[in-house]
C-alpha positions in Angstrom: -76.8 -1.2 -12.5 -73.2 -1.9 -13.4 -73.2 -0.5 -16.8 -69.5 -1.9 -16.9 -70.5 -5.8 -16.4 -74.2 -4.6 -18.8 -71.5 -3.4 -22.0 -69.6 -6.3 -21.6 -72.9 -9.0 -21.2 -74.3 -7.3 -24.2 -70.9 -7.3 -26.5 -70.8 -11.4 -25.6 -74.0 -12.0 -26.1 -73.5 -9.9 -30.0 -70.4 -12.0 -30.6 -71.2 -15.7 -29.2 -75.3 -15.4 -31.0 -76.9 -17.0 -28.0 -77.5 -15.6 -24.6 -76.2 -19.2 -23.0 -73.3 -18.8 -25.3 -72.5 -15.9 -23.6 -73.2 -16.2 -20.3 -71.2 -20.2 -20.5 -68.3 -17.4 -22.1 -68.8 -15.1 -19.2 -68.6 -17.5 -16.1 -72.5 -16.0 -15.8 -75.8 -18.0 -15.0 -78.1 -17.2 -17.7 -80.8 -15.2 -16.0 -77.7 -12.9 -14.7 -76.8 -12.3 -18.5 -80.2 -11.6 -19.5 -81.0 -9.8 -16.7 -77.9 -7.3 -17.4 -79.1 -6.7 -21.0 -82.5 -5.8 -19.7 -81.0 -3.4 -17.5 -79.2 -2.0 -20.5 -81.5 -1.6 -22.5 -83.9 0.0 -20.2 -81.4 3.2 -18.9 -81.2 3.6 -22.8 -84.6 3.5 -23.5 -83.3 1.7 -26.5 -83.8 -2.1 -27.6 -80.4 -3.6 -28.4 -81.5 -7.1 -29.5 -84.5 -8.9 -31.1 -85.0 -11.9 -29.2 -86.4 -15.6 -31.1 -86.4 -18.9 -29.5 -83.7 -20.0 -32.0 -81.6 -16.9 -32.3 -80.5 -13.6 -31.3 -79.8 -10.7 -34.0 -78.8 -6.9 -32.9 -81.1 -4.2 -34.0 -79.4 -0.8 -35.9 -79.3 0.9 -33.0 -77.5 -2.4 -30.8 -75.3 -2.6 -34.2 -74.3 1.3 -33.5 -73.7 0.6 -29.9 -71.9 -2.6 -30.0 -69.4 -1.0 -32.6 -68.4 1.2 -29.6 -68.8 -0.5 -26.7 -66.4 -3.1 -28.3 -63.9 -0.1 -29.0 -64.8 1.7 -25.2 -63.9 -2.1 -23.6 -60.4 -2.8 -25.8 -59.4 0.8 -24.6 -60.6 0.2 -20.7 -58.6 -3.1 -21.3 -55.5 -1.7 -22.3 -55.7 1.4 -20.0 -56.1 -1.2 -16.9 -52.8 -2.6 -18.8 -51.1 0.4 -18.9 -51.6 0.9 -15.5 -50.0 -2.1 -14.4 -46.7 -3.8 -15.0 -48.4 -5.8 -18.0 -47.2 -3.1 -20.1 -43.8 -4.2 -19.3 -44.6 -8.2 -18.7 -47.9 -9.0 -20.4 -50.4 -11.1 -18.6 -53.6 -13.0 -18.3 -55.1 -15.7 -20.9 -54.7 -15.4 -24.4 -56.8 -17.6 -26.3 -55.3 -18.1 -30.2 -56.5 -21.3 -33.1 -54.2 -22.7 -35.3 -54.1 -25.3 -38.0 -53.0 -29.0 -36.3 -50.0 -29.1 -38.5 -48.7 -25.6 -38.3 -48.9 -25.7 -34.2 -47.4 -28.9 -33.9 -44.5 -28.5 -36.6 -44.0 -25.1 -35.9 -45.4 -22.4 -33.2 -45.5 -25.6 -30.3 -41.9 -26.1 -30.8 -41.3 -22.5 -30.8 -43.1 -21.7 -27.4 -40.1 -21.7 -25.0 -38.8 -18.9 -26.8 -42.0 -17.3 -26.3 -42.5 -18.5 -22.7 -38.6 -16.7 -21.9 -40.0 -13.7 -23.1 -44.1 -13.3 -21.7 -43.9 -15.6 -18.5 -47.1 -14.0 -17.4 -49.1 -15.3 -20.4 -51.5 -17.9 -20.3 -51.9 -19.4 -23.8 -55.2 -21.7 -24.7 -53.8 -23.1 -27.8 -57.4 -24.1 -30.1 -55.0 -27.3 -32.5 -57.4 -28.4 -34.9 -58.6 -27.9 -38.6 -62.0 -27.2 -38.0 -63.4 -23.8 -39.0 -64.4 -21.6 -36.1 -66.1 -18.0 -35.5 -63.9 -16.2 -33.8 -66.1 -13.6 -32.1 -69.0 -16.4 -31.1 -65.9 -18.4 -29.3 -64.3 -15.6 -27.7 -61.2 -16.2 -29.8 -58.4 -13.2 -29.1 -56.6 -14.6 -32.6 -56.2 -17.2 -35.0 -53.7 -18.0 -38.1 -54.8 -19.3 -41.2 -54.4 -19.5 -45.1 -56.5 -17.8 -47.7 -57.7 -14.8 -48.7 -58.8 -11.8 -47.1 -62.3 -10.3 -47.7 -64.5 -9.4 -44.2 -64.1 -5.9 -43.2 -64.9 -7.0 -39.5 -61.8 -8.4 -38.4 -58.2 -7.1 -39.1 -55.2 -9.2 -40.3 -51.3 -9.2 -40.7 -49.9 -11.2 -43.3 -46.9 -13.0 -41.5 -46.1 -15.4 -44.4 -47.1 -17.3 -48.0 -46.9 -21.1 -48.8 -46.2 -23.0 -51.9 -47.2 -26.8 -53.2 -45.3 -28.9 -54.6 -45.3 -32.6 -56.1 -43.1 -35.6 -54.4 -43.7 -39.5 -54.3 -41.6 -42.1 -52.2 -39.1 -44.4 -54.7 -40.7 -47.2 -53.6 -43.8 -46.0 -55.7 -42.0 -44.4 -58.7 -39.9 -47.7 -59.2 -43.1 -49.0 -59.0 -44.7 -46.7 -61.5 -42.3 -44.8 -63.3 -40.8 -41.1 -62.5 -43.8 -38.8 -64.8 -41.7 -35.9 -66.4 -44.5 -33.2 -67.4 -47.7 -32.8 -64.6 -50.0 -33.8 -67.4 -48.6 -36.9 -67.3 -50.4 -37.4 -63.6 -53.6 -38.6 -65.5 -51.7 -41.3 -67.4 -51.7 -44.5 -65.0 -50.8 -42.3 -61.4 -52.6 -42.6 -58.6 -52.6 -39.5 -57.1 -53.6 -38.9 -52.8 -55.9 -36.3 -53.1 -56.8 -33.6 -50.4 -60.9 -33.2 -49.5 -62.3 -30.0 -47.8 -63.1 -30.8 -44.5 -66.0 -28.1 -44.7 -67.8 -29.7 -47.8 -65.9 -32.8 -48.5 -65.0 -30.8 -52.1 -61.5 -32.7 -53.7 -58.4 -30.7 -54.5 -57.0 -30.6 -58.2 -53.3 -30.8 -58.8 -52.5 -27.2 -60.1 -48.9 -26.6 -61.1 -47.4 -23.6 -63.0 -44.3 -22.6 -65.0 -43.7 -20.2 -67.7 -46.9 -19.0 -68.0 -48.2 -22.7 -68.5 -50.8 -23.7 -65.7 -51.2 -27.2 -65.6 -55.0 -29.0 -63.4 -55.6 -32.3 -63.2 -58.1 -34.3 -61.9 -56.2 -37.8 -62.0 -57.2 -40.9 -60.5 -57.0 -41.7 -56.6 -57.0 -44.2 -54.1 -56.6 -42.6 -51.1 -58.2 -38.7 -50.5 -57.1 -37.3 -47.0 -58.2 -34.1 -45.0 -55.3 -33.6 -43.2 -51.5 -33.2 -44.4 -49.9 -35.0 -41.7 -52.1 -37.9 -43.2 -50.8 -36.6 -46.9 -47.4 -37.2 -46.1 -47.3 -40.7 -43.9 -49.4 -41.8 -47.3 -46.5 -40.6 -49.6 -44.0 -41.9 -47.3 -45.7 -45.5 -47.3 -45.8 -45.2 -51.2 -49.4 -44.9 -51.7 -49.2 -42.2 -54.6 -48.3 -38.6 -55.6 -48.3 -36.3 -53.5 -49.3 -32.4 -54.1 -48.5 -30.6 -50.5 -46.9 -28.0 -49.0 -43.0 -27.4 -49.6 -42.1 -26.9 -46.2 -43.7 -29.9 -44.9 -41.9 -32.7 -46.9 -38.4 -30.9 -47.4 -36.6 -32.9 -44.9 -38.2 -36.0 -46.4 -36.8 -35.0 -49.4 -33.7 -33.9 -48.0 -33.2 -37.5 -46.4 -34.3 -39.3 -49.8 -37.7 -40.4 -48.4 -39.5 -39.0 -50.7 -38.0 -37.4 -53.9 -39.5 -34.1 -55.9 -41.0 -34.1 -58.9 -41.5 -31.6 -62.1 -38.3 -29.4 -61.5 -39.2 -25.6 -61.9 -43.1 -25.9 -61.6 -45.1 -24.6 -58.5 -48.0 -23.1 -57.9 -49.0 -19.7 -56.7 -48.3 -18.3 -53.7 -50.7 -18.5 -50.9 -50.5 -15.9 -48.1 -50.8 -16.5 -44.1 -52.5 -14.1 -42.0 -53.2 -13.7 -38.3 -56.6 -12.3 -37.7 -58.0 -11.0 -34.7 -61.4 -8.8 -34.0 -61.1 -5.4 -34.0 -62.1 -4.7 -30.4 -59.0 -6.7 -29.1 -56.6 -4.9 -31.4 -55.5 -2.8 -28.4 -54.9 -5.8 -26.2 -51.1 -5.9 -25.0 -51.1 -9.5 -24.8 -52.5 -9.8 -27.7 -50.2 -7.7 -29.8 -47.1 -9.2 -28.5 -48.4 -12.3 -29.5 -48.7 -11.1 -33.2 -45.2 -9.8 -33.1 -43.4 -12.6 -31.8 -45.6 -14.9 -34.8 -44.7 -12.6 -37.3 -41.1 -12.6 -36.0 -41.2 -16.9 -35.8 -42.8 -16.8 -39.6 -40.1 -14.6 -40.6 -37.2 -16.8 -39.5 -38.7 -19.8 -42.3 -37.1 -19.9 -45.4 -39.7 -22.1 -46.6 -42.5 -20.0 -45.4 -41.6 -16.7 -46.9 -39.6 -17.6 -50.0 -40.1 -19.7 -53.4 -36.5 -19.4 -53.8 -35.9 -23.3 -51.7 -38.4 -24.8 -54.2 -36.7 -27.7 -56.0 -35.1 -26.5 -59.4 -36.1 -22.5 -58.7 -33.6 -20.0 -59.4 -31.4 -19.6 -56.5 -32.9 -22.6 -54.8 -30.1 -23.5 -51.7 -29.8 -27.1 -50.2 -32.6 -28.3 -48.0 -31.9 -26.9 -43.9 -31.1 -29.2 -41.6 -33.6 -29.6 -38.6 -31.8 -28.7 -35.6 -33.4 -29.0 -32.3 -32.3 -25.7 -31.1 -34.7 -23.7 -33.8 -38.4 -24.4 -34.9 -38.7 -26.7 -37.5 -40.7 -26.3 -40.9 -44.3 -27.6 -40.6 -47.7 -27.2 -42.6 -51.0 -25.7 -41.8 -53.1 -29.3 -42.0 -55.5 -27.6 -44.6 -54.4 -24.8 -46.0 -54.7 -26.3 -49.1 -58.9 -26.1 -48.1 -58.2 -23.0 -46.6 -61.6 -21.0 -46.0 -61.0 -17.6 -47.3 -60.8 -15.4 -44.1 -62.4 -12.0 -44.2 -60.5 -9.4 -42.4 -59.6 -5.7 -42.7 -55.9 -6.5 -43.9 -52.7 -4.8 -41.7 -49.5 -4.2 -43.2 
């Protein structure tokens, strides 16, 4: 038996839930797969798995053994690394998810830089909003928004977010410039955010001095995607409550124009998370770095201090081609939380 190609069939098949999961993961038939963890199980005189025709769970003593087979294969992978000259130049596929608006606005543009650095890396780039499980899709890392709570997986925080409230002229000629957020259930139409997860609306939530401010106001228009948010502020279709780094060259360019000077809400933190067994992973460390390094360079990312009317707030940057411009994670206003051993 190749107990090498048995550890690894079994650690898949734990992660991805299914046996064809795994073995479609694997570049495996099937029977190979299941024939590998048979194998296993019978030089260890041990069952790993209980086996239904829906689904696959690990039994305590395939919980004990995954735990360090994972940690025996993220060594073996970084040894072979080590080894190699992908110490020095990283290699091989890297597969990360990120938020639709964050990639685009954000790490996409960044990527050359990235590229110039780790020419050996092959990146598949997961762009969407959907939730995912990052061990049943083979996912080496992912960013997102939220809080931190599953002692599985480890996370770096690389960044925190704000909100904030804007609306085209167009509309507030239209409807009148509102002074106090309160006054957001008086007449406004608001465009609302929805979970993509359970369909769940946003409220506006604005604070300052100690005063937090919720509304529930009226709405024509609720959108799952902050891209989508924007365009429908832009076209005049309401108030807008979205991320400050999204909109501040709108606002910088008059398109739209902020609202409720010195209000904000709390910070949000970003975090990369990744499984623990890949934590070793050259590639996927240098990956981590260069984010954290990218988030880093974002005023808007990392400080409240370019909110409209804060203390200290400077003029809006300019977008220059030459460095990555500011961009939104689509929902990290619906942010799952993300549970994750957290990494300073």
């Amino acid at each position: 038996m190749d107990k090498f190609s048995a550890m690894q069939a079994f650690v898949r098949v734990v992660e991805a839930g299914t046996f064809t999961k795994a073995a479609d993961s694997m570049g495996m038939p099937k029977p190979t797969v299941t024939r590998l963890i048979q194998t296993l199980e019978q030089s260890l005189d041990t069952k790993l798995l209980n086996r239904t025709t829906r689904k696959v769970t690990v039994t305590a003593d395939g919980a004990a053994y995954y735990e360090r087979a994972g940690r025996l294969l993220g060594e073996m992978e970084e040894l072979e690394s080590s080894m190699s000259r992908a110490k020095a130049s990283p290699r091989g596929r890297l597969k990360v998810d990120i938020p639709s608006s964050l990639g685009m606005a954000v790490v996409i543009p960044a990527l050359p830089d990235f590229y110039a650095r780790y020419p050996d890396i092959q990146l598949e780039l997961g762009v969407s909003d959907r939730p995912i499980d990052i061990l049943a899709e083979n996912v080496d890392c992912v960013i997102r928004g939220g809080e931190i709570t599953d002692q599985s997986l480890v996370a770096r925080r690389i960044g925190e977010f704000y909100l904030m409230s804007c609306a085209s002229p167009a509309y507030l000629k239209r409807h009148g410039t509102p002074e106090h957020p309160k006054q957001l259930g008086d007449g406004h139409r608001l465009i609302r955010y929805f979970s993509p997860r359970d369909g769940k609306l946003y409220n506006v939530t604005l604070h300052k001095d100690g005063e937090i401010v919720e509304v529930d106001g009226y709405h024509q228009l609720s959108v799952n995607d902050s891209n989508a948010g924007v365009a429908a502020a832009l076209a005049g279709l309401g108030i807008l409550q979205t991320l400050t780094f999204l909109v501040q060259h709108h606002i910088s360019s008059g398109a739209l124009e902020p609202l409720f000077n010195g209000w904000c809400t709390e910070a949000k933190p970003i975090h990369v998370v990744y499984p623990p067994n890949r934590h070793l992973s050259n590639k996927v460390r240098v990956f981590v770095d260069w984010i954290a390094e990218l988030f880093a360079k974002h005023d808007l990312i990392q400080r409240k201090s370019s909110l409209p009317g804060s203390p200290g707030a400077r003029p809006a940057l300019s977008r220059s081609p030459a460095s990555p411009t500011a961009g939104v994670t689509a929902n990290l206003h619906a942010a799952a939380p993300v549970r994750a051993k957290v990494k300073a």
